[in-house]
C-alpha positions in Angstrom: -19.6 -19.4 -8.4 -17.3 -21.3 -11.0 -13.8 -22.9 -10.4 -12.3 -19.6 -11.8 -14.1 -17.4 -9.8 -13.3 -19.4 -6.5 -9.5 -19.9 -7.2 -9.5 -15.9 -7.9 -11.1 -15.3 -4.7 -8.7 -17.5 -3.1 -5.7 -16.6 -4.4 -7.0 -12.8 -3.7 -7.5 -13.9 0.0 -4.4 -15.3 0.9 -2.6 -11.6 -0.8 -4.2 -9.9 1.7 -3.0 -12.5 4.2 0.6 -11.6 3.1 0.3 -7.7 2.9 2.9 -6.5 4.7 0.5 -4.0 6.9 2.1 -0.9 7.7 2.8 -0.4 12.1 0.7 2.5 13.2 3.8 4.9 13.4 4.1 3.8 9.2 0.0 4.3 9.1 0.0 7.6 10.6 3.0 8.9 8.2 0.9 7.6 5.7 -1.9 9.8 6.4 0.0 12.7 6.5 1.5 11.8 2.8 -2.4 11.4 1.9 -3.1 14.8 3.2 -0.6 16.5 1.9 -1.1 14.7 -1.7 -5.0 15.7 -1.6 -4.2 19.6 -0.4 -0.9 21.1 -1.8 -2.5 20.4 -5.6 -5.6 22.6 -5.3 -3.9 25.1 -3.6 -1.7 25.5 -6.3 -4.4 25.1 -8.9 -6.7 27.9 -7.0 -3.2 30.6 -6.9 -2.6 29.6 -10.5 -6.6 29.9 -11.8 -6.9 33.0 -10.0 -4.0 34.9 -11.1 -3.9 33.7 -14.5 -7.2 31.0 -15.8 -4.5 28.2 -15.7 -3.9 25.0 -13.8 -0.8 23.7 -11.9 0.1 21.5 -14.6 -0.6 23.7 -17.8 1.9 26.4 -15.8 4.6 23.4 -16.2 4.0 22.6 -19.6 4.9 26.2 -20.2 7.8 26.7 -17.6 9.2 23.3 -19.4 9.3 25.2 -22.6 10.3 28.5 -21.0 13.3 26.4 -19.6 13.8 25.5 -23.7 16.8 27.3 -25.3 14.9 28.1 -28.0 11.4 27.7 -25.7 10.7 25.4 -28.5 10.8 21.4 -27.1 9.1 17.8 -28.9 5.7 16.7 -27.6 7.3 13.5 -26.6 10.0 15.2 -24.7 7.5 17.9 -23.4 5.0 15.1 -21.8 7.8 13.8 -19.9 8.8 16.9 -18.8 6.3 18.2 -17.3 5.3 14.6 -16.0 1.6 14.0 -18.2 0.5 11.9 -20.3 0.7 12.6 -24.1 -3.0 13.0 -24.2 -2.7 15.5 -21.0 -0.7 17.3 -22.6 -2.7 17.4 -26.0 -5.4 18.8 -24.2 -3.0 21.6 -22.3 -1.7 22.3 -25.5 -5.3 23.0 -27.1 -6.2 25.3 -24.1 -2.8 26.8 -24.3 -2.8 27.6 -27.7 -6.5 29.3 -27.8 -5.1 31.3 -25.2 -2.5 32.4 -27.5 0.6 31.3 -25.2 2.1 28.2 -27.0 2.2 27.3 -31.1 2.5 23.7 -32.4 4.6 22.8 -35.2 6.3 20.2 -37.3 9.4 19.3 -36.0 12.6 19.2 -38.6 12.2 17.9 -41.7 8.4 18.0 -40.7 9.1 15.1 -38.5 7.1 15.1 -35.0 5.4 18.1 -33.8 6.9 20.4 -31.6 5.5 23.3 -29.3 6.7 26.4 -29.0 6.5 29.1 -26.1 4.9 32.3 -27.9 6.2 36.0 -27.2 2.6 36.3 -25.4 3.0 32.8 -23.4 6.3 34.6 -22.1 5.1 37.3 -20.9 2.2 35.8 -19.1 4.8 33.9 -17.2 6.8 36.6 -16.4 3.4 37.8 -14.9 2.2 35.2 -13.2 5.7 33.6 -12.1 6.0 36.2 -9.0 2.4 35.3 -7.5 3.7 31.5 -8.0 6.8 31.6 -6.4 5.2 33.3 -3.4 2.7 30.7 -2.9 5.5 28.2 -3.4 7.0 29.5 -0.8 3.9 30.1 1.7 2.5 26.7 1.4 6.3 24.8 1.4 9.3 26.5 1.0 8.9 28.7 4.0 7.3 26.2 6.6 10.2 23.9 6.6 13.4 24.3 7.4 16.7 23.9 5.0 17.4 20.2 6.4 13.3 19.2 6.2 13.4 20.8 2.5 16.3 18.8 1.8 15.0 15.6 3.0 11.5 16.1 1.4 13.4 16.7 -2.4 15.6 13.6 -1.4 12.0 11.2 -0.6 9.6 13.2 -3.4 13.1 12.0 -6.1 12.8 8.3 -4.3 9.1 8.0 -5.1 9.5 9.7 -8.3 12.2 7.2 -9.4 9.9 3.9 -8.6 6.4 6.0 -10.0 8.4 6.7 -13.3 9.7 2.9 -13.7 6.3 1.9 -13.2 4.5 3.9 -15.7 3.5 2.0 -19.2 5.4 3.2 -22.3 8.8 3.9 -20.7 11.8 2.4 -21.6 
């Protein structure tokens, strides 16, 4: 092993000395967090595949643009949105498009693309929105109470706020 490689190791070994280890009550909320992180997303993803061939975050991308006055929104603005990457959200699109529910299209002045909800896209939402909001509900909504929904938005808004000042590319 070389100098480098030793002073790496080192400095990597007193890190973990300092890590501020969470206390078995923190540990076990943890957990939970985990859980919840690694369940709540396929269920969602299995409702949404089944009731209309799409995937939790493709049904965003077109909910954002539902949201749209003109259900017409920038790719940039889109990808933030509905919280992806812009090469997520490039491949949503493609998918999304074949399917006939969104259009891409330059921007004013031919400036930036932009994607547009389609009169198809629409109406597959208006379909698929009821079976959503139901599961919404089962899994979440309807398990907690006003004050535990409350406080989960409040904590799922902290985490978002530190997670979106973190991520490369933002401003």
């Amino acid at each position: 092993m070389d100098v480098d490689d030793q002073a790496a190791l080192d400095a990597a070994e007193r890190a973990a000395d300092d890590a501020p280890w969470l206390t078995p009550a923190q540990q076990q909320e943890w957990r939970a967090l985990v859980h919840l992180l690694a369940t709540l997303p396929p269920a969602l993803d299995a409702q949404l595949k089944r009731d209309a061939g799409l995937n939790f975050y493709e049904y965003q991308v077109l909910g954002v643009l539902a949201m749209a006055d003109d259900c017409t929104r920038g790719l940039s603005e889109l990808a933030i949105l509905s919280a992806g990457s812009p090469s997520r959200l490039s491949h949503a699109l493609t998918r999304l498009e074949k399917a006939g529910w969104v259009e891409r299209r330059p921007g004013d002045f031919g400036r930036r693309m932009q994607a547009r909800l389609t009169a198809a896209g629409q109406e597959m939402l208006d379909d698929v929105a009821p079976a959503h909001v139901r599961e919404a509900r089962r899994l979440v909504v309807d398990v907690l109470t006003p004050e535990q929904l409350t406080a989960l938005a409040e904590a799922a808004r902290a985490i978002t706020a530190v997670t979106h000042e973190e991520r490369p590319g933002r401003c």
